[in-house]
C-alpha positions as CSV (number, residue, x, y, z in Angstrom):
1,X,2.2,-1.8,-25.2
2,X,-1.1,-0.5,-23.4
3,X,-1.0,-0.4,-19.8
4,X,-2.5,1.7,-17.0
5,X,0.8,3.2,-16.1
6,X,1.4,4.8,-19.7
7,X,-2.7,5.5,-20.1
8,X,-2.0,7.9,-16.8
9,X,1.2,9.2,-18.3
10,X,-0.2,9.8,-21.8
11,X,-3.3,11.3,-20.6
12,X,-1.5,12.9,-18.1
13,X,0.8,14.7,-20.7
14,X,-1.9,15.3,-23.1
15,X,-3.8,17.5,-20.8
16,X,-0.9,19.5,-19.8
17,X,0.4,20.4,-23.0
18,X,-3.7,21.4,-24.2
19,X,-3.8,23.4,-20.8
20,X,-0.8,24.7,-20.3
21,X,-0.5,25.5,-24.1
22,X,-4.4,27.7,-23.5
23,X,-2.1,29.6,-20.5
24,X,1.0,30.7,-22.8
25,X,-1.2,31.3,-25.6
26,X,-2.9,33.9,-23.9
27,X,0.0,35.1,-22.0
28,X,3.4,35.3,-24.2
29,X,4.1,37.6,-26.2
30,X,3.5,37.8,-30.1
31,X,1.3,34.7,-30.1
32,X,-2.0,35.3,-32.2
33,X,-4.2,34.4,-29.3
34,X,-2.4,37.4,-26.8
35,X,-5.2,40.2,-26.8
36,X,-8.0,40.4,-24.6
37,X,-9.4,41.6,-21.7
38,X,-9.3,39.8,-18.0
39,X,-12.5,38.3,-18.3
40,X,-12.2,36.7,-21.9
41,X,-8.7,35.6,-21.2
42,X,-10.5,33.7,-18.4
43,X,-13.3,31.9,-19.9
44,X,-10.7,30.8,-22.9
45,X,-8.2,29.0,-20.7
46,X,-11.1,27.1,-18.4
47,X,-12.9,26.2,-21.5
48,X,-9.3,25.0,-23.2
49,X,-8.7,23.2,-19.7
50,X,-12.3,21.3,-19.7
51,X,-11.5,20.7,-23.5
52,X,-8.0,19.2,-22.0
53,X,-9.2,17.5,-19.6
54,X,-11.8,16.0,-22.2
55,X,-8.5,14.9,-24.2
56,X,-7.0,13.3,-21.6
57,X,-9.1,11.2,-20.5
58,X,-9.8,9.8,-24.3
59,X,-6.4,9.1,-24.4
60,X,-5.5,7.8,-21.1
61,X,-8.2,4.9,-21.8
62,X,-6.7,4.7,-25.4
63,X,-3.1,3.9,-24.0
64,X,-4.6,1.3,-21.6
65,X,-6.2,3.3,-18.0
66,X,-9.4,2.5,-17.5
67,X,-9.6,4.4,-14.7
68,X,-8.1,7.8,-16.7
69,X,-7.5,9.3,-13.4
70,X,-5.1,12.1,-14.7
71,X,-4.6,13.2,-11.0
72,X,-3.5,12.1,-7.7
73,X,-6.0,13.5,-5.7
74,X,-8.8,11.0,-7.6
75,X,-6.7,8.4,-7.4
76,X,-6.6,8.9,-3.5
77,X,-9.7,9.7,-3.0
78,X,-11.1,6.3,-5.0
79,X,-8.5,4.4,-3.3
80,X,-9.9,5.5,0.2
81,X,-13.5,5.3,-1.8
82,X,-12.5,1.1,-2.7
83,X,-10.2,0.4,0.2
84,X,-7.4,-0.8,-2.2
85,X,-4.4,1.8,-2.5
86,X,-2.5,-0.5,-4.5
87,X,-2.6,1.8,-7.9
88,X,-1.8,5.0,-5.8
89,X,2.3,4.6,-6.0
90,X,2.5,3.6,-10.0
91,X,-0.6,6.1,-11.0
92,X,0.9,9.3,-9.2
93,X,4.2,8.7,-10.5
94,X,2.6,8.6,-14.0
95,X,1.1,11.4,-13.9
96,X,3.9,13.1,-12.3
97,X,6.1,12.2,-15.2
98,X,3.0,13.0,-17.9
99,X,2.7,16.6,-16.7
100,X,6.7,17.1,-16.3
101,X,6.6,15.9,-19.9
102,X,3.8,18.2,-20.5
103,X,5.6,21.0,-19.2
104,X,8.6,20.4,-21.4
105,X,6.8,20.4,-24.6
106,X,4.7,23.6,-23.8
107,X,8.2,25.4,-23.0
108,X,9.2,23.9,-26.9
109,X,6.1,24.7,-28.9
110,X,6.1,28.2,-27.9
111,X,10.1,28.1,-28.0
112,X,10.6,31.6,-29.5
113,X,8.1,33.7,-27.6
114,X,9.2,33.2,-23.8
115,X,12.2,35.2,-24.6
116,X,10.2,38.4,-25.8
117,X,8.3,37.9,-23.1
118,X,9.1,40.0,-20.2
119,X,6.8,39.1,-17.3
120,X,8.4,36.3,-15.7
121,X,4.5,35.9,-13.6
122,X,3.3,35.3,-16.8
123,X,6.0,32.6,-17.8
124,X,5.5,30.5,-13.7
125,X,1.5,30.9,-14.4
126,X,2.2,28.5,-17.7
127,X,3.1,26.0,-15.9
128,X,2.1,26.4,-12.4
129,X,-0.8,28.1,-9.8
130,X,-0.7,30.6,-8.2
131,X,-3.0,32.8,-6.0
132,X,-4.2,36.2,-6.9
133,X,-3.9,37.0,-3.3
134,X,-1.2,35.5,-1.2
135,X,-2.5,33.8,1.7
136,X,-1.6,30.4,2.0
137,X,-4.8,29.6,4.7
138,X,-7.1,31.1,2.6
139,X,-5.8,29.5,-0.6
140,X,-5.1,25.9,1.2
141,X,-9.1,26.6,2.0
142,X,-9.6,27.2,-1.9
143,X,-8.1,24.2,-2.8
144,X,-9.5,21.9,-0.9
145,X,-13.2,22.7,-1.2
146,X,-12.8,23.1,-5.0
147,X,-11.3,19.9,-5.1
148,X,-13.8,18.7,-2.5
149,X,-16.8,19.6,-4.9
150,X,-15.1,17.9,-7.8
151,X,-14.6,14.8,-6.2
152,X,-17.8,14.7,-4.6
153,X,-19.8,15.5,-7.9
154,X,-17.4,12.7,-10.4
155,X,-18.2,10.3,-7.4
156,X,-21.5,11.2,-8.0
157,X,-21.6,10.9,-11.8
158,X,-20.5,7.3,-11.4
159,X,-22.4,6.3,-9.0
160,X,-25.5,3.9,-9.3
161,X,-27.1,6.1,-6.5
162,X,-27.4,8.5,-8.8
163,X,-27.5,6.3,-12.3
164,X,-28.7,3.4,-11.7
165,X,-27.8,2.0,-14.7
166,X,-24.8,3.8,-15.5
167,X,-24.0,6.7,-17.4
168,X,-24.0,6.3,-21.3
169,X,-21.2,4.8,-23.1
170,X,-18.3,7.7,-24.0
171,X,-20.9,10.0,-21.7
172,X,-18.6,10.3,-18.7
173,X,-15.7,11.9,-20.1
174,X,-17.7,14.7,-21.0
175,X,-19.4,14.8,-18.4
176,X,-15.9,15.2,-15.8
177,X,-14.7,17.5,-18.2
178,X,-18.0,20.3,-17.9
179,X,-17.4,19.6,-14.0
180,X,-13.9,20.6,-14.7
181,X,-15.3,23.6,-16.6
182,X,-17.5,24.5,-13.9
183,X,-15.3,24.1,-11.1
184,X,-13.1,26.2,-12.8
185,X,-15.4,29.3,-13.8
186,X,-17.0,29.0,-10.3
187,X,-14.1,28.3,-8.1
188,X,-11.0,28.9,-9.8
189,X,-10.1,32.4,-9.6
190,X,-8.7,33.0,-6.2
191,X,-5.8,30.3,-6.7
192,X,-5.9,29.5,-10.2
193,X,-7.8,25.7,-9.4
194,X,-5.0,23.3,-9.3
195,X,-7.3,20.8,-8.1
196,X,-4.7,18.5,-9.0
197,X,-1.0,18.1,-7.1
198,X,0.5,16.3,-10.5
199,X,-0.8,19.2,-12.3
200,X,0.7,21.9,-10.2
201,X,4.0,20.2,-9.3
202,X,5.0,18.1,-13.3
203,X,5.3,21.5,-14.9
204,X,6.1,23.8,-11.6
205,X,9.3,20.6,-11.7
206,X,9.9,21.7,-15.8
207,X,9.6,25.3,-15.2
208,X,12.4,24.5,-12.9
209,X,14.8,22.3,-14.8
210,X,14.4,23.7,-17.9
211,X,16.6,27.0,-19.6
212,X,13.5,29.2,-20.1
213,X,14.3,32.8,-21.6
214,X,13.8,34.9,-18.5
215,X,12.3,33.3,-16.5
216,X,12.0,33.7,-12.3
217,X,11.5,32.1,-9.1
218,X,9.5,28.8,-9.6
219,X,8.0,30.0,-6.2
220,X,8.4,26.5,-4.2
221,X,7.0,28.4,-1.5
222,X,3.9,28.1,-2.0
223,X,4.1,24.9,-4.0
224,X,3.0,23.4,-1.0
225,X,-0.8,25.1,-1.4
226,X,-1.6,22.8,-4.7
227,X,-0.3,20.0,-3.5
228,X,-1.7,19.9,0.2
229,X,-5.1,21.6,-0.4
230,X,-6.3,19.1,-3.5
231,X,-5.1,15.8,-1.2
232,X,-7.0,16.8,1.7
233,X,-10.3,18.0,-0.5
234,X,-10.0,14.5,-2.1
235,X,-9.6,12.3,0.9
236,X,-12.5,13.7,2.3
237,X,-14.6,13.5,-0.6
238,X,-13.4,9.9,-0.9
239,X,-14.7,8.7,2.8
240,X,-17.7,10.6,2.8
241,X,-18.4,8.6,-0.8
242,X,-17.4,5.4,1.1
243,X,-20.0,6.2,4.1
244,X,-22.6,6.8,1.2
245,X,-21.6,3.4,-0.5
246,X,-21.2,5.7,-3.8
């Protein structure tokens, strides 16, 4: 039953529904976690998404990934990093489907509220980025540095340049997921830090497809942003961690 293919998708899925469920808790109406200001709002969704990503990762190697990837742009830029692209195809596809899955079951668990819910910028921003100033330049720029820096500093935590030894058995998750916290409370709030295409584009897909109360535009024009901006961050960080024999 384990395989790498359903350890992306279950991690994959797993994150989404802890993340995106942070998002609508904070956003739709009548839940119990809807007040607060800006800032608070802020540091509970990129904690929640550092504590999903955390999840994910645990459950990806549970279901049988080693690698617990949880995103395309790693697995492109360890694929450039290695030289073998041979998992690229079967783990994007997983965690295409895991966050589309995701998606769906966020829209379900908070089934009642996205129809008292009037803001349909609130309903997209459950499931997908978007930038708090549109500019696609500036936000592809976004994107790909803060995906850059991710990459760079994960390639970094594995590395035996860095740990010679290894990090700690169990450490690493936690480790990715306080980078994911950082990169977030750092770097996140000009575009809302995709940092990961299957991230953006799984639930932007289910906020498509599926009959939410009121909802809007699933703004494909800019879906382009989350998806372009992470690839390119990654593939860079992925040679320059094959020059440095990372």
């Amino acid at each position: 039953m384990r395989s790498p293919f359903l350890g992306e998708l279950m991690g994959t899925f797993v994150m989404i529904v802890l993340g995106g469920g942070v998002v609508a808790g904070v956003l739709l109406k009548k839940t119990k976690a809807e007040d607060g200001n800006a800032t608070g709002k802020w540091m509970v969704i990129t904690t929640a998404w550092a504590f999903a990503v955390l999840c994910g990762i645990f459950t990806a190697q549970l279901f049988g990934s080693a690698d617990a990837h949880l995103n395309p742009a790693f697995t492109l830029a360890f694929a450039i990093k290695g030289g073998e692209f041979n998992k690229l195809i079967p783990y994007v596809m997983a965690q295409i489907l895991g966050a589309f899955l995701g998606g769906v079951c966020v829209w379900l668990f908070y089934f009642p509220h996205w129809g008292v819910t009037e803001d349909q910028g609130a309903k997209l921003a459950i499931f997908a980025t978007g930038p708090a100033i549109r500019m696609p330049l500036a936000n592809l720029f976004c994107e790909f540095l803060a995906t850059f820096v991710l990459v760079i500093v994960a390639g970094g935590m594995s590395s035996k340049l860095v740990l010679t030894t290894g990090a700690a058995a169990g450490l690493s998750p936690l480790l990715v997921s306080c980078l994911v916290w950082g990169v977030g409370l750092s770097l996140g709030s000009t575009t809302g830090y995709a940092i990961n295409p299957a991230r953006d584009l799984g639930p932007r897909l289910a906020h498509a497809l599926m009959p939410i109360a009121g909802k809007g535009s699933s703004d494909w024009a800019y879906a382009w942003v989350p998806i372009l901006g992470p690839c390119a961050g990654a593939a860079l960080a992925g040679y320059v961690l094959r020059l440095l024999n990372a």
